[in-house]
C-alpha positions as CSV (number, residue, x, y, z in Angstrom):
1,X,108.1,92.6,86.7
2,X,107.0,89.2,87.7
3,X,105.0,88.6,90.6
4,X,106.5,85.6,93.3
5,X,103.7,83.7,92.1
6,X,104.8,84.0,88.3
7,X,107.9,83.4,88.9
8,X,107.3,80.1,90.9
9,X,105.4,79.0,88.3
10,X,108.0,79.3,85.6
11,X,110.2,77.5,87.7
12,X,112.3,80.4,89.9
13,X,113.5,80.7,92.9
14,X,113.2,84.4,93.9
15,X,115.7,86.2,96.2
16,X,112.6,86.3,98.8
17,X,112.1,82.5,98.5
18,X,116.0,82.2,99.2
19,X,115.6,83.7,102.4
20,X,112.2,81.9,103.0
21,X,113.6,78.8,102.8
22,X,116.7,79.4,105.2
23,X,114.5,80.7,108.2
24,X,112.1,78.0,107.5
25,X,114.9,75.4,107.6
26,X,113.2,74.0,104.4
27,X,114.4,73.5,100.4
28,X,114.3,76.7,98.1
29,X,112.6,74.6,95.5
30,X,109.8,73.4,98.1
31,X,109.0,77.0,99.4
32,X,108.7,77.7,95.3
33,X,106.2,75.2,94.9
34,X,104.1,76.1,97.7
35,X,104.4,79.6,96.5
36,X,102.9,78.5,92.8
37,X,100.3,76.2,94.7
38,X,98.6,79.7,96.3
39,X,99.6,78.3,99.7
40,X,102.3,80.3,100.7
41,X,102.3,83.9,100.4
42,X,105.3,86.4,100.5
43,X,104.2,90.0,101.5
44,X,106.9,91.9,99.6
45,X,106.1,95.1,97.5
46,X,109.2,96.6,95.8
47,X,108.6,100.1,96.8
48,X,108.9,99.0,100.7
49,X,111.0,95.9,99.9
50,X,110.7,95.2,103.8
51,X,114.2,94.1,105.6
52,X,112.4,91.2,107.4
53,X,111.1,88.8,104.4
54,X,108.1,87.2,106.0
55,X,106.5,83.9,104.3
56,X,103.1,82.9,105.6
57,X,101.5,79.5,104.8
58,X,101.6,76.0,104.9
59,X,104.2,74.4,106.1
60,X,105.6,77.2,107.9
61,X,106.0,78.2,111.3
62,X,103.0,80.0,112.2
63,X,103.3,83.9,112.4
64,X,102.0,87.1,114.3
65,X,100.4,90.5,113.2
66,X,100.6,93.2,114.9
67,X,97.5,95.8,114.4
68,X,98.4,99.6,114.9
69,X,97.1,103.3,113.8
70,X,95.4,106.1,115.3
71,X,91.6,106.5,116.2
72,X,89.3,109.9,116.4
73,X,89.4,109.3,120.3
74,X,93.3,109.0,120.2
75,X,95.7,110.6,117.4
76,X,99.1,109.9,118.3
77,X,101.3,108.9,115.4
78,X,104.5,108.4,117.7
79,X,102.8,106.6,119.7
80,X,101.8,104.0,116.9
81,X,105.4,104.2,115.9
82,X,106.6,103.2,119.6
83,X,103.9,100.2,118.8
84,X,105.6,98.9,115.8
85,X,109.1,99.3,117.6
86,X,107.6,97.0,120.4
87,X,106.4,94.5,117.5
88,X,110.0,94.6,115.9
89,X,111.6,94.1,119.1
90,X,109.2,91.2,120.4
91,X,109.6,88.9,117.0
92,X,106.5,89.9,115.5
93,X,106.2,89.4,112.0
94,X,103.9,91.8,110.4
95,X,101.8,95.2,111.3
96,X,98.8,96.5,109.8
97,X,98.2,100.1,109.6
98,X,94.3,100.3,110.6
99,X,94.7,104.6,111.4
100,X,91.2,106.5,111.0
101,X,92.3,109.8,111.8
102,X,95.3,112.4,111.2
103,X,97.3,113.0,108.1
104,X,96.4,109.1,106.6
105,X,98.9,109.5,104.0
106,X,101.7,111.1,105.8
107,X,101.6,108.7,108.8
108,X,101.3,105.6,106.6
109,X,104.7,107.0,104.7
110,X,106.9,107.5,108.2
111,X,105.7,103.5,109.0
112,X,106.8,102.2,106.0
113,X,110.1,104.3,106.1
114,X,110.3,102.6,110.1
115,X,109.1,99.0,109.1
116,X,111.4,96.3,108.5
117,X,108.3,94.1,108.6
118,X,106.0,93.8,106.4
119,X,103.1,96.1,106.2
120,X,99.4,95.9,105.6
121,X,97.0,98.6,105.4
122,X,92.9,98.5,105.0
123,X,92.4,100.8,102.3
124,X,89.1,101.6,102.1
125,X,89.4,103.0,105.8
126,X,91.6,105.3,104.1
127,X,89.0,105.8,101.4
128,X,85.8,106.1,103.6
129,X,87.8,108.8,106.2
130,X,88.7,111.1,103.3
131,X,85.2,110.9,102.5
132,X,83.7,111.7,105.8
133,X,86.3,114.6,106.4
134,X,85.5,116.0,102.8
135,X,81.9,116.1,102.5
136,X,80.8,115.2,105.9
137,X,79.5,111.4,104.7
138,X,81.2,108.3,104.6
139,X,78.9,107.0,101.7
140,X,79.9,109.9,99.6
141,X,82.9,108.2,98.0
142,X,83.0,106.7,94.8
143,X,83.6,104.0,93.2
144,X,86.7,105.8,91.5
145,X,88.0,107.5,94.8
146,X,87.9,103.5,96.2
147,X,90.0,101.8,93.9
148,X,92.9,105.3,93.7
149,X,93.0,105.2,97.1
150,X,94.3,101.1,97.1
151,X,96.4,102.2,94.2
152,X,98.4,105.0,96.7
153,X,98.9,102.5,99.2
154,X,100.7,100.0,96.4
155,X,102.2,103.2,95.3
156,X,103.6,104.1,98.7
157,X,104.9,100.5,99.2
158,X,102.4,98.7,101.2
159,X,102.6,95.3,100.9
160,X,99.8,93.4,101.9
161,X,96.1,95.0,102.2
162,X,92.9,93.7,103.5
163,X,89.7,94.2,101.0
164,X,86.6,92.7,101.7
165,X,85.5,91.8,98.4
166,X,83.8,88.9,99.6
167,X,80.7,90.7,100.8
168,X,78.0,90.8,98.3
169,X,74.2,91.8,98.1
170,X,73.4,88.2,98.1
171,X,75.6,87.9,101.1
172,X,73.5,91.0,102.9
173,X,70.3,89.1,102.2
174,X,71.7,85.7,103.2
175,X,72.8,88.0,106.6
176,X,69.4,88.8,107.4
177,X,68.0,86.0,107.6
178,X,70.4,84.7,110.4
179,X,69.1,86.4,113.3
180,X,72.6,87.6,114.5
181,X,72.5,89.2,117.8
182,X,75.6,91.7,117.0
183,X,75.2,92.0,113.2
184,X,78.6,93.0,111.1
185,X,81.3,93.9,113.8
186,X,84.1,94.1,111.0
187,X,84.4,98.1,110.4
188,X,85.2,97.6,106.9
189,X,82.7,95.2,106.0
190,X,79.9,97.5,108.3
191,X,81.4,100.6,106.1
192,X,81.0,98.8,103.1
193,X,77.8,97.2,103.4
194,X,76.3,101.0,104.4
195,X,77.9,102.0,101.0
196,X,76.3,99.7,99.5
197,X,72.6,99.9,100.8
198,X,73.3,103.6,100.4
199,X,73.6,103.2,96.7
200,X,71.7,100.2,96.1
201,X,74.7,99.0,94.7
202,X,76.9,96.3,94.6
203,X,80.1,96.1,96.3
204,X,82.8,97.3,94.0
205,X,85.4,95.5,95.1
206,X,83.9,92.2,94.1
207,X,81.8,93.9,91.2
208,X,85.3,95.1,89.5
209,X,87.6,92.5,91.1
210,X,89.5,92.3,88.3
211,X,90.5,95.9,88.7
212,X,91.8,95.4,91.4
213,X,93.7,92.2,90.6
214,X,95.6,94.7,88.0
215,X,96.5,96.7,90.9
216,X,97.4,94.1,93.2
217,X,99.7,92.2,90.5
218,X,101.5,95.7,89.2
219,X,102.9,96.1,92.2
220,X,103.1,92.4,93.3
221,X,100.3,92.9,96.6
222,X,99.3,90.4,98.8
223,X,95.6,90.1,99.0
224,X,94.0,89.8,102.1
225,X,91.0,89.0,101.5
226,X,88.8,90.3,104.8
227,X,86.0,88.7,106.1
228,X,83.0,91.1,106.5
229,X,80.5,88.8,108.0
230,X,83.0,87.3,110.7
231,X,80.8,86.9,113.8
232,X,81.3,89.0,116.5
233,X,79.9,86.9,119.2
234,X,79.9,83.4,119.7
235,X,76.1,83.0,119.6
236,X,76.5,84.4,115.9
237,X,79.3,81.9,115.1
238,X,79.4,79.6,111.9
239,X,76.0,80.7,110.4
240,X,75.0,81.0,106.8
241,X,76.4,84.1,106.1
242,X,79.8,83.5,107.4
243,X,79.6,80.3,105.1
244,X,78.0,82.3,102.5
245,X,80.9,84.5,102.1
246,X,83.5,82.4,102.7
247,X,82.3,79.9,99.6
248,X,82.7,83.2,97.3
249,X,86.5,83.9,99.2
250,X,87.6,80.6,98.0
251,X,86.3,81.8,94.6
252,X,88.0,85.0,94.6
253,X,91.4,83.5,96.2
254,X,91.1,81.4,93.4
255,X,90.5,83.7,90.3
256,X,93.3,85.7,92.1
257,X,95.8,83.3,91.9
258,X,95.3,82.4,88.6
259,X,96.1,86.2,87.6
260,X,99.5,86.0,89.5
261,X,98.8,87.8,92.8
262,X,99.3,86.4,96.4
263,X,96.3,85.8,98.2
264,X,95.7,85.1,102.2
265,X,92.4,84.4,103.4
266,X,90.9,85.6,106.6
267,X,88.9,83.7,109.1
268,X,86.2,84.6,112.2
269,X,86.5,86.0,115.4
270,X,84.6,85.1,117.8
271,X,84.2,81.1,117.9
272,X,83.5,78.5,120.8
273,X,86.2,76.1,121.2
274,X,84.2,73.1,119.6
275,X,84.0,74.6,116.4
276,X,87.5,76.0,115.7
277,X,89.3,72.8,114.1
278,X,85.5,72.3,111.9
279,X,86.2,76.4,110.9
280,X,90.0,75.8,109.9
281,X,89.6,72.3,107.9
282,X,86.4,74.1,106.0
283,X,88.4,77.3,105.6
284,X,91.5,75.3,103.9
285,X,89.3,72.6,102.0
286,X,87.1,75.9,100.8
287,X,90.5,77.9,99.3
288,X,92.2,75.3,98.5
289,X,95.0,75.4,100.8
290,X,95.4,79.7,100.5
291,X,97.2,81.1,103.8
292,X,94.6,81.2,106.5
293,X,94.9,84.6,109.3
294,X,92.3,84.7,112.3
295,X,91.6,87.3,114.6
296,X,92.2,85.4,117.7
297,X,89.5,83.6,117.4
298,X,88.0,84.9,120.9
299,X,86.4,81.6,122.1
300,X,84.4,83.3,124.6
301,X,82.6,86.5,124.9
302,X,82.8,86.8,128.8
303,X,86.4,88.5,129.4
304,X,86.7,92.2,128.3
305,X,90.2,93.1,129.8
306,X,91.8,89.4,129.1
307,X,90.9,89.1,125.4
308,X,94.2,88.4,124.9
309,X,94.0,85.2,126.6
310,X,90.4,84.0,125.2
311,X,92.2,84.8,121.7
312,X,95.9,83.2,122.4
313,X,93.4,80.1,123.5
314,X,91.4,80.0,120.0
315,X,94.4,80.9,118.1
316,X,96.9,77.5,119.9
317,X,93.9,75.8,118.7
318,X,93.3,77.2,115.2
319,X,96.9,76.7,114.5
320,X,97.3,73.2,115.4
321,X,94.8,72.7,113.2
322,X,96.3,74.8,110.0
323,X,96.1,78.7,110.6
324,X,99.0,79.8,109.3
325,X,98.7,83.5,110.5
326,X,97.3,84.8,113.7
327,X,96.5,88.4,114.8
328,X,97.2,89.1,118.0
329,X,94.4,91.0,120.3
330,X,95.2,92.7,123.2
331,X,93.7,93.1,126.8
332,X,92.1,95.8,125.3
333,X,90.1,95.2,122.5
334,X,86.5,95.8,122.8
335,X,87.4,98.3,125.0
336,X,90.1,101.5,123.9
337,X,92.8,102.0,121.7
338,X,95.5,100.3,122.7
339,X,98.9,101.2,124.8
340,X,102.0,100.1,124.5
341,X,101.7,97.9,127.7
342,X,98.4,96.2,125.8
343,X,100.4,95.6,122.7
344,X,103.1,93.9,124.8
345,X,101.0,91.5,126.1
346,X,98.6,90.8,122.7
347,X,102.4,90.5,121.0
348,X,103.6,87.4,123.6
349,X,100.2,86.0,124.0
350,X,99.6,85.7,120.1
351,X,103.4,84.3,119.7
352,X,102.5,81.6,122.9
353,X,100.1,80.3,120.7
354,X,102.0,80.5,117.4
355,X,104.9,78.4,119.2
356,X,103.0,76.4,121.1
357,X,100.9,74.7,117.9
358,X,104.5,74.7,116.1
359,X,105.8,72.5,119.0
360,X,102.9,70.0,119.2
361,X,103.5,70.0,114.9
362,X,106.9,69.0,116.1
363,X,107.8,72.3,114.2
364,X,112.4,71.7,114.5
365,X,112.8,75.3,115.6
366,X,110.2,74.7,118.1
367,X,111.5,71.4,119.5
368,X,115.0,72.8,119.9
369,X,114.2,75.7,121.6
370,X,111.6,74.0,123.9
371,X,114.5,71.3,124.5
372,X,116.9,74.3,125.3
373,X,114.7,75.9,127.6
374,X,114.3,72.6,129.5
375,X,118.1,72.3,129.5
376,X,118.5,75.5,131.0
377,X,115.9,75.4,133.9
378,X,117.9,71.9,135.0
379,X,120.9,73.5,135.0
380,X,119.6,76.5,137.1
381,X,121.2,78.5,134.2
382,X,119.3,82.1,134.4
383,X,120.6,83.6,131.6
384,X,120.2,81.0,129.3
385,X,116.0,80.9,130.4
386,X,116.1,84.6,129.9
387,X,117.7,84.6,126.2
388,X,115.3,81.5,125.5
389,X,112.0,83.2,126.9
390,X,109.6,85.1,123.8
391,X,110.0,87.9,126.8
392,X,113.1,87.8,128.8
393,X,113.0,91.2,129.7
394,X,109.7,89.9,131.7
395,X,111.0,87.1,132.9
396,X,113.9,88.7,134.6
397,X,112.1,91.4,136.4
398,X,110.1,89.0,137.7
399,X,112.8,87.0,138.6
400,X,115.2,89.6,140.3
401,X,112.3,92.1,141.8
402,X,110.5,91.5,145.2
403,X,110.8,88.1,147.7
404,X,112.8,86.4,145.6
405,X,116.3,89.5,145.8
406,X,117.5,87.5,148.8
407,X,118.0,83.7,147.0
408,X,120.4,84.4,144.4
409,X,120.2,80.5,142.7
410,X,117.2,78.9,143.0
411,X,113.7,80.8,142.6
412,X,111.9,82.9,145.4
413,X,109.2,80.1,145.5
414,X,111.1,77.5,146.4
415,X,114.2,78.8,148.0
416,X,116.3,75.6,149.1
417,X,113.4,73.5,148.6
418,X,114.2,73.7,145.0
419,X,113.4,70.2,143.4
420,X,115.7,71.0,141.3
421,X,118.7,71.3,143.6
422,X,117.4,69.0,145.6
423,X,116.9,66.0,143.6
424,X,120.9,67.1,142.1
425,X,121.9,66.5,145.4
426,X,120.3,63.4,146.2
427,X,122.1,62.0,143.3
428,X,125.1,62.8,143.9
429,X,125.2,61.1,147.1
C-alpha cells in the first residue's frame, strides 16, 4: 500500500486528495503537491477509513480538534461518545481520544466505530495506564510494551497519534537551566521524561524513531509530533527548551517525510499575544512548512473558567499567521473534565477563530458566507442568520426566549428603533 505521501510523489491523485480538493475549492493536482511537499497532511488510516476526509495544511481553511476520553476522577464512556456527537454535529473536524481510565481498548474501538472524523489517540497514555494498573508503576513499562501499544492503535484504525519524540536527555538538561516556574505541563511529555530519568535512559521514541516510522507508514499514520516542553505559563513562554525541542521536531518531521509518512507538528500553549506571529513564522521556517496544531495558545494565564476565550484569542492570531490546526479548549480546562456544555462552547470558540483568520486570508468560503450573513441581517431574514451562524441552535434561543417574544421582526434590543428598519424606511420615502 502506498502512503498519500508516496503516492503524491509519484505523481497520484488519491481518492482522499479528490475530495480534498473539492471542499477546499482548490485543483486535485495542487492539493497533490502540497501533500508531497510535507505541508498538507491527510489523517486517513484504512482500517477506520473515516467518512469525513479531513486535509490539514497550508493553504487550507484552518480546522478544529476536538479532545475527548475519560479521567480516573470521571469514567463515562457514553458520555465521551455524546462529546464526539456534539463535535460531528458543530463542524468540527477531528477528535482525539486522550482516555486514562476504563477498558482503553474497548472504548477506543466503539469511537472509531462512531467517528466519521478523523481520530487521534496519544498512545503512550495508553501504554503508561496499562502500566500503572498492572504493576502499580507507571515507569514499569518497557520499551517493547511502548511501541505494541502504538502498533494496536494503527491496528484498530486510528489515524493520527501524538508521540512526543522530540524530547530528549539533551532537551531535559537544556530544561533545567530555564528556570521555568511550572515545569513540563504536557502529561505525556511529564510521563515520559519520569520514564526516562527513571531509567536513565533515553527517550525511545526518538532513540528508535525509525521504528516507529515503520509503524506509522504500514498503516499510513499521521504523525503528530507533540510538544513536551510547551510552556504552560506565559512567564515560561519561548525559552530554550521550547526552542530546543522544536529545532529537533523540524528534524524528525523531516526524516519522517522522507520515509513516506504524514507529519503535523505541534506548537505551545500558553503564549503572550506579542509573541504568537514570532512562534508560528519560527515554527513553519523550522519544519519546513509541516502542518502546524496549537493548543489555543492561552495568551494569558489570568482566566480559569474562560480559557476558551484566552485560547480562541491566541488561536485568531496564530492562524492568521499560518496555523493550520487549532485545538479547541474549553471553559474548563485547568479545572475538570469537561461537560458537554464545556465542549459546546471550546467547539464554537475554536471554529470563531478558525473562520475568522480564514476571512481576513480572504479564505472564498469565508468571504461568501460572511457576505451571506451580512445579506441576511439587512434583510431581517432570521432563518437565513440562523442556517448561516457556526451555532444557530444558540442563536435562535437567544433570539425567541425572554424580552425579545413580544417583537416578532426586529430584535428585542432595539424593537422599532431598529436601524435597520428604520434607515429602509427613510429610503423609501
Amino acid at each position: 500500500m502506498k502512503t498519500q505521501i508516496e503516492a503524491a510523489r509519484e505523481g497520484h491523485i488519491t481518492e482522499q486528495m479528490k475530495v480534498i480538493a473539492v471542499e477546499e475549492g482548490l485543483a486535485g493536482d495542487f492539493i497533490r503537491q502540497q501533500v508531497a511537499l510535507g505541508k498538507v497532511a491527510i489523517p486517513y488510516n484504512p482500517n477506520h477509513a473515516p467518512a469525513l476526509v479531513r486535509g490539514i495544511g497550508e493553504s487550507l481553511r484552518v480546522k478544529v480538534n476536538v479532545n475527548l476520553g475519560t479521567s480516573p476522577a470521571f469514567c463515562e464512556v457514553g458520555l465521551e461518545e455524546q462529546k464526539l456527537k456534539l463535535a460531528q454535529e458543530l463542524e468540527a473536524d477531528a477528535v482525539m481520544d486522550l482516555s486514562i481510565a476504563g477498558d482503553l481498548t474497548e472504548n477506543r474501538e466503539a469511537l472509531l466505530r462512531a467517528s466519521l472524523l478523523p481520530l487521534g489517540t496519544v498512545p503512550v497514555y495508553d501504554a503508561f495506564t496499562m502500566a500503572k494498573v498492572k504493576n502499580g508503576d507507571y515507569f514499569s513499562v518497557t520499551v517493547r510494551e511502548i511501541f505494541d501499544t502504538i502498533e494496536l492503535h494503527a491496528k484498530q484504525g486510528v489515524d493520527f497519534m501524538t508521540v512526543h519524540a522530540g524530547l530528549s536527555r539533551e532537551g531535559l538538561k537544556r530544561l533545567k537551566s530555564c528556570s521555568r516556574v511550572l515545569g513540563v505541563t504536557s502529561r505525556g511529555g511529564a510521563l515520559t521524561a519520569g520514564w526516562m530519568n527513571h531509567h536513565n535512559q533515553e527517550n525511545p521514541l526518538f532513540q528508535h524513531f525509525d521504528e516507529l516510522l515503520d509503524i506509522a507508514k504500514s498503516y499510513d499514520i499521521t504523525l503528530s509530533l507533540g510538544d513536551a516542553l510547551r510552556p504552560g505559563a506565559i512567564s515560561d513562554a519561548s525559552d530554550r527548551a521550547q526552542f530546543e525541542e522544536l529545532i529537533l521536531l523540524g528534524e524528525l518531521a523531516e526524516r519522517a517525510n522522507n520515509r513516506g509518512v504524514q507529519v503535523i507538528v505541534e506548537g505551545p500553549g500558553h503564549i503572550p499575544l506579542n509573541e504568537v506571529e514570532a512562534n508560528v513564522t519560527l515554527q513553519k521556517t523550522l519544519c519546513k512548512g509541516a502542518p502546524f496544531y496549537l493548543l489555543g495558545p492561552v495568551v494569558c494565564d489570568i482566566a480559569p473558567g474562560y480559557d476558551h476565550i484566552t485560547a480562541a484569542i491566541g488561536g485568531s492570531l496564530a492562524a492568521l499567521h499560518g496555523a493550520d490546526f487549532l485545538c479547541f479548549v474549553t471553559p474548563a480546562e485547568h479545572l475538570r473534565l469537561p461537560t458537554l456544555q464545556d465542549v459546546r462552547q471550546g467547539i464554537i470558540s475554536a471554529r470563531i477563530a478558525a473562520f475568522s483568520a480564514d476571512l481576513a486570508r480572504k479564505r472564498p468560503y469565508a468571504v461568501k458566507r460572511n457576505s451571506m450573513m451580512a445579506l441576511a441581517r439587512s434583510q431581517l431574514d432570521w432563518e437565513a442568520m440562523y442556517k448561516l451562524a457556526l451555532d444557530g441552535a444558540c442563536a435562535r434561543e437567544f433570539r425567541t426566549s425572554g424580552n425579545n417574544q413580544k417583537n416578532e421582526k426586529s430584535c428585542g434590543m432595539c424593537g422599532s428603533f431598529c436601524a435597520i428598519e428604520v434607515f429602509r424606511n427613510q429610503q423609501s420615502l
